[in-house]
N, C-alpha and C positions, 0 to 999 in steps of 0.2 A: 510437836513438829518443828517447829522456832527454835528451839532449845537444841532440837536433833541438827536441824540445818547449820546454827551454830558453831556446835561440836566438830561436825562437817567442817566447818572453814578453816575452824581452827587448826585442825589436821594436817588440812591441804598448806594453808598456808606454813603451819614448820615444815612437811617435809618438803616444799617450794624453795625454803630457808636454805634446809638442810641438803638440798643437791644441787641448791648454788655455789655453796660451801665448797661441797667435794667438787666440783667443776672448775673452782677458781685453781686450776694448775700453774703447768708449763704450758699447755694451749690454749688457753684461755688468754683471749687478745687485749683483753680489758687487766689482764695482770701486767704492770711496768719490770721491763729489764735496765739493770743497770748495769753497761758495761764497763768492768774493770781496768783498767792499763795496767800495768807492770811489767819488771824484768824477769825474764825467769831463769836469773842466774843472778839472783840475789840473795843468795840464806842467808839469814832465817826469814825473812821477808818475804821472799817468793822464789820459788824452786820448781824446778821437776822431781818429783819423789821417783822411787825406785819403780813403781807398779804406771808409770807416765804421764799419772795425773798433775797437774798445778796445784802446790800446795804452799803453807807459809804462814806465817805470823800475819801479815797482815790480809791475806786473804783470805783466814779462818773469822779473822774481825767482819770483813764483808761477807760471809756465809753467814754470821748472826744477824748481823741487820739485818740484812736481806732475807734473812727468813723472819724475824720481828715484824718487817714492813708490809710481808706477803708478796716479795718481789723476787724475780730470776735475778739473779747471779750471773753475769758471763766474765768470762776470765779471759782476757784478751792479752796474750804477751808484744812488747812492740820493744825495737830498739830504742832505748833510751835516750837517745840524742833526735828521736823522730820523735817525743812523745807531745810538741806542743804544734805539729801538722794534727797528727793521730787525733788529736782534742781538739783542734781546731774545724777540720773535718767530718768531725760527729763518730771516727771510729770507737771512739773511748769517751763515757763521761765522765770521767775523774781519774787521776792518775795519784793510786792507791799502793804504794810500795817502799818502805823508807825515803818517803819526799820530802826535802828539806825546807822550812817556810823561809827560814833567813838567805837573806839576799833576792828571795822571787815574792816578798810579800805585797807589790802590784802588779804581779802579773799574771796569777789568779785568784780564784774568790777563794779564800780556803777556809775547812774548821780549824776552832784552837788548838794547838798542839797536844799531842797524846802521847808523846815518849821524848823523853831528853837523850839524845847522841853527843858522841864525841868522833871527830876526826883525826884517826892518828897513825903513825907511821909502822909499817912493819917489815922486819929486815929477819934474814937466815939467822935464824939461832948462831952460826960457827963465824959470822961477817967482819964481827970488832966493830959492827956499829953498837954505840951505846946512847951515843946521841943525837938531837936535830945536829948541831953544828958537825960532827962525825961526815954529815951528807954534805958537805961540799968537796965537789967536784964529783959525785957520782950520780946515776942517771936511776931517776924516779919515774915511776908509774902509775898511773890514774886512769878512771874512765870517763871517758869523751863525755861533756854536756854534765856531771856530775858536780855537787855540792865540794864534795875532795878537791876537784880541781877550781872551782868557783874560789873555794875557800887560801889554796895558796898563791893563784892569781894575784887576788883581789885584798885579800886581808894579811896575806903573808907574804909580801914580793921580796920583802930581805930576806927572806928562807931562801925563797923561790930561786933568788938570785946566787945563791952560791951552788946552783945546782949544774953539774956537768950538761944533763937535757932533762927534761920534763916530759914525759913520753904518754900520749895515749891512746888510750887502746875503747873496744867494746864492751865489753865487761869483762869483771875480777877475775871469773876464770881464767880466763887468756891473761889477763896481770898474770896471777900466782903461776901461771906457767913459763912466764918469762923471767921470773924471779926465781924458781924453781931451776930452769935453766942459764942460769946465771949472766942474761943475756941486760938487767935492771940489776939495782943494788937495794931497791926499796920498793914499797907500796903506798901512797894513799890510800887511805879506805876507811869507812865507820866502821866502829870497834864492832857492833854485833856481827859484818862479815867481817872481821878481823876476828874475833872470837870462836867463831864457824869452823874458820879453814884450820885454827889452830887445835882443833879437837878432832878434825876430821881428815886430815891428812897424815902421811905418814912423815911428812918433813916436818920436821924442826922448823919452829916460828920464833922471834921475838917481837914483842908491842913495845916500841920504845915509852920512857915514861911519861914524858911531854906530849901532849897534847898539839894538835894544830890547830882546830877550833871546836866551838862547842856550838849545838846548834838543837834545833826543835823539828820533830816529824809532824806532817797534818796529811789531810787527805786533799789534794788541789781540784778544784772543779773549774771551769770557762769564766774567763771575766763575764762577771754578771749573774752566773746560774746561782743565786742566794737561793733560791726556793732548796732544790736540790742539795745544795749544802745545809742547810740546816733541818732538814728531816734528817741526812745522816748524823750531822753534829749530835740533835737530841736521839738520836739510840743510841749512840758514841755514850753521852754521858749516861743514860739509863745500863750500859751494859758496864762503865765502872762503878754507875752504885750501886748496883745488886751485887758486884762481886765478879762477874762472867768476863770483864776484860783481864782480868786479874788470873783466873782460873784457862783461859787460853793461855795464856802466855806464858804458865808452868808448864806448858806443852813444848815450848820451843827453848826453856832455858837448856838443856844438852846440847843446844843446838849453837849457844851463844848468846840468843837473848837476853839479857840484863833487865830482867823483871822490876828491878828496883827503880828502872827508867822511867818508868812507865806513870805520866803527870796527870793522867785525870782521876787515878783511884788517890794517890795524896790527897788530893781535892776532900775525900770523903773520909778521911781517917780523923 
């Protein structure tokens, strides 16, 4: 009987186990959501896909985690010049989308960098621009609160200065549509949306060769929130040593992503 009652517990208690298990969902209030920030006119980084859903390079990296960790995912898009209220506020706790560490490195808690960027200029295939100096006296375009524009402010003012205007706008699409309608002579933008629209449009692009700056992606969390940054940081690195940050991101080179950018699987080679 002792032995039967045993057997007995043992039972009870896996499938106890086992329909905690299946319970722990999306209603399950003891499961933590982490919501996302991003642009969602940032490809390859963050988009509207065709079918309306939010998709992208680095929102597929937070679907890993977030399913590693046992946690919801929310995909929150916010205008990018609003995204430090948005954080501030608790709408968003982390803003996870091509974020640049350099120049904001005290002014959130962030992980280490995960993809090396470049900032560079892109002008009509048919323009005669060929070079940075080419652009003085015509009128450039950038998005409002963005690294592009951080970057020729702050670290390129002699650029910056031969420029006819500096013009910004809400995000790249409206740039390339201003460029497009010949209303700008140039773009700021990080090469992988720079590499995007050049594959995906039907106009004619050129990426001038020079560089503006070079700079590092991380994921920015609220001064302070260390806890939160570093559960994501270690799936971060667990998903480039197995291989899976790696193996995402073969997903979005059509798209322009620059796989070879990408600084925490070097780490493990």
């Amino acid at each position: 009987m002792k032995r039967l009652l045993a057997i007995v517990c043992i039972i009870l208690i896996v499938f106890t186990l086992g329909a905690c298990s299946d319970n722990k969902g999306s209603d399950d209030p003891e499961v933590r959501t982490l919501k996302v920030g991003f642009d969602a006119e940032y490809p390859p980084f963050g988009y509207i896909d065709t079918d309306g859903s939010y998709a992208g390079f680095d929102l597929a990296l937070a679907e890993e985690a977030c399913s590693r960790l046992g946690w919801k995912l929310e995909k929150v898009p916010i205008a990018w010049d609003s995204k430090d209220k948005e954080l501030e506020t608790g709408n968003i706790d982390c803003i996870w989308n091509g974020f640049t560490i350099n120049g904001r490195e005290d002014d959130y808690t962030w992980t280490v960098g995960y993809y090396d960027n470049s900032i560079v200029m892109v002008v009509k295939d048919d323009s005669g621009i060929e070079t940075l100096a080419d652009l003085a006296g015509k009128v450039v375009i950038t998005q409002a609160s963005s690294s592009a524009l951080a970057a020729l402010e702050n670290d390129r003012p002699e650029l910056t200065d031969t420029f006819a205007n500096l013009v910004e706008t809400a995000d790249y699409n409206s740039a390339y549509m201003e460029l497009n309608s010949g209303a700008v002579d140039a773009i700021a933008v990080d090469v992988g949306v720079a590499n995007y629209y050049m594959s995906s449009q039907t106009e004619s692009y050129q990426i001038l060769a020079e560089d503006i700056a070079s700079e590092e992606y991380g994921v920015g969390f609220l001064k302070g929130d260390t806890e939160t940054m570093y559960t994501i940081q270690g799936v971060l690195l667990e998903m480039a040593a197995d291989g899976t940050m790696d193996e995402i991101a073969q997903d979005y080179v059509d798209m322009g992503l620059v796989a070879e950018s990408l600084v925490f699987p070097k780490a493990f080679q």
